[in-house]
N, C-alpha and C positions, 0 to 999 in steps of 0.2 A: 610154202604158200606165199605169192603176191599176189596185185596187182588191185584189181578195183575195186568199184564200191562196192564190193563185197563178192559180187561174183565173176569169176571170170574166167567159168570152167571149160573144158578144151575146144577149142575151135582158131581158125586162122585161115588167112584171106590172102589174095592174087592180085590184089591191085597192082600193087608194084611189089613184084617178088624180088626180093632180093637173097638169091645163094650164097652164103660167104662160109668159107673155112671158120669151123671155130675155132677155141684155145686150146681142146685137147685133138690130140689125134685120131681122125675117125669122127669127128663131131662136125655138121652140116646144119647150118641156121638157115631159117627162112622168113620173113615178114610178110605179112598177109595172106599167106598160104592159099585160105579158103575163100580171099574176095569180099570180107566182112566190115571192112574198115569203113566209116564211117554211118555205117548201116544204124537205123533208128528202130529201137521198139517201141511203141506208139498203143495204150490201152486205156482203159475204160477204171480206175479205182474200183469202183461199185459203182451196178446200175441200178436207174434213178427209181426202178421200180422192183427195186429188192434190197434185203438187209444184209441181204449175204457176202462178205467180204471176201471173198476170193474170189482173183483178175489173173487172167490169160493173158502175154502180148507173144506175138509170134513176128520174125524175121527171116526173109531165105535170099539168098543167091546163087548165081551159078556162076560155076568155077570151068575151065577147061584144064584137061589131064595135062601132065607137066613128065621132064624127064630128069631123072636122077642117077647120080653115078652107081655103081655095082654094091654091091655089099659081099663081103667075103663070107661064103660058105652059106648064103641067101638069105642069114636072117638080120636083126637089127632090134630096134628100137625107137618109135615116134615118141615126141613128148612136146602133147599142145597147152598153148595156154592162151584163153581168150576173156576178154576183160570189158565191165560196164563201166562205162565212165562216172567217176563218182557225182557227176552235176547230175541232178533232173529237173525239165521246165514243169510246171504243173500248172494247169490252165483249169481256173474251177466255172462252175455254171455262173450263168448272168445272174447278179443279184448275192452272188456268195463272195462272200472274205477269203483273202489268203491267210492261210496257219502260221504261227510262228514256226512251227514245226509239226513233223506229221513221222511215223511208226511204218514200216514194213516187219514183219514177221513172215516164217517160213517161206525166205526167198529161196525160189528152185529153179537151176537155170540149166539147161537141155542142150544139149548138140545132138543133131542128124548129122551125117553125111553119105550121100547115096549118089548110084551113078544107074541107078533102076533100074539094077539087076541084084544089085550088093547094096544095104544099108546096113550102120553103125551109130549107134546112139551110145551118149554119156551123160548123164545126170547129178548134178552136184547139190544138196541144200544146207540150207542156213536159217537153224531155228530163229534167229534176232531175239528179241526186235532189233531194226538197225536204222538207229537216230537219222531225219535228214530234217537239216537246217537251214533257214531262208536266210538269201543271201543278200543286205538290205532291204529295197524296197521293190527289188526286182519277183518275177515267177521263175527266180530260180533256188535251187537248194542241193544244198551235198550234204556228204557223211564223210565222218573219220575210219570207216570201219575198212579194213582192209580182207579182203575174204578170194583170193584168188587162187583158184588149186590148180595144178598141173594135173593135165590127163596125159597116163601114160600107157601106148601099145604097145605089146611084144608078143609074140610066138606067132599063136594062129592069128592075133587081133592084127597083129602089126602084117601079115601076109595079106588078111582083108584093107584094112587101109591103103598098103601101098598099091594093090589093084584097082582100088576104085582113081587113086590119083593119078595112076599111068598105063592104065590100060582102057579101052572099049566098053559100052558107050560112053559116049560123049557128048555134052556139056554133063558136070557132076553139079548135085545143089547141097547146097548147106544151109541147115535151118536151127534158129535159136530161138528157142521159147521161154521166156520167163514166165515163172507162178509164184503169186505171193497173196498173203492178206495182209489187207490195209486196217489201219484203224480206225473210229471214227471221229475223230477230228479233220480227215476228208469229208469233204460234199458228196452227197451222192452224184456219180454222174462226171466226179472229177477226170481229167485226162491226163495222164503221166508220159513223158517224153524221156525214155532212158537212149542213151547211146554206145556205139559200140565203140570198144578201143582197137587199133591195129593190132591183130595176134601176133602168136611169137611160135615158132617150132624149132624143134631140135630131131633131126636124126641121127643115131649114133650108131 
């Protein structure tokens, strides 16, 4: 497990892809895979007219099919990993105070990838709570918490994956969802700014 603030379950982006031979043999890296990089989730803490502390933020892009060398004897193995950056800005309502710090619990953060005909979902969570701390005087805050898993395909998953990424139709999207409850040392009505980190893939 690395990588981010704590989630940073499989997904990876196209921005600028870059193929490079890895260290072992038969091992193929890629950055950005899924076109994720810099991408923001952008939600709501709790709304202003409820108590109920669980927030939705959702993120998509789309990717174009890409082409990859052979695999001997057709099968293989994906292994993604996609990561929140551990800053969040947090903008609270007019007339409310920033926290010194603020709580997330049960973070769950989601991958799609569909080319809409084939979709593939991975879901990771994180009981917490996982501390995030303001960072002087600023709306910003991070955590120490480190909670990144690798998602890994193979047999039939890795046969579905590699079709959606190099074959028909096309443009493919990719979508990240996080779920989490807040605690109430947020305002109602707060806005949370989490961001995405560049992914990382491995094909072997």
């Amino acid at each position: 497990m690395r990588g981010l603030l704590g989630l940073s379950a499989a997904v990876v982006g196209l921005l600028s892809l870059s193929g490079c031979g890895g260290a072992g043999a038969g091992l193929e890296s890629f950055t950005n895979l899924l076109n994720l990089d810099g991408g923001e989730l952008v939600g709501i803490s709790r709304a202003a007219d409820t108590s109920a502390p669980s927030a939705e933020q959702s993120f998509q892009r789309t990717f174009e099919d890409r082409r990859f060398g052979g695999r001997p004897g057709g099968g293989g193995r994906w292994q993604l990993a996609q990561g929140l950056g551990r800053v969040v800005r947090v903008e609270v309502p007019e007339g409310a105070s920033l926290p010194v710090s603020f709580s997330l619990s049960n973070l769950t953060l989601s991958l799609s990838i569909s080319d809409g005909e084939r979709e593939m979902e991975r879901t990771t969570t994180v009981a917490g709570p996982v501390l995030f701390t303001r960072t002087g005087e600023s709306n910003q805050y991070s955590t120490e918490t480190m909670l990144t898993p690798e998602t890994a395909f193979t047999e039939g998953s890795f046969e579905t994956l590699q079709a959606i990424l190099t074959t028909a139709p096309s443009p493919n999207m990719a979508t990240v969802t996080l779920r989490y409850d807040s605690s109430d040392t947020l305002p109602a009505g707060t806005l949370l700014r989490f961001g995405l980190e560049r992914g990382q893939a491995h094909r072997h």
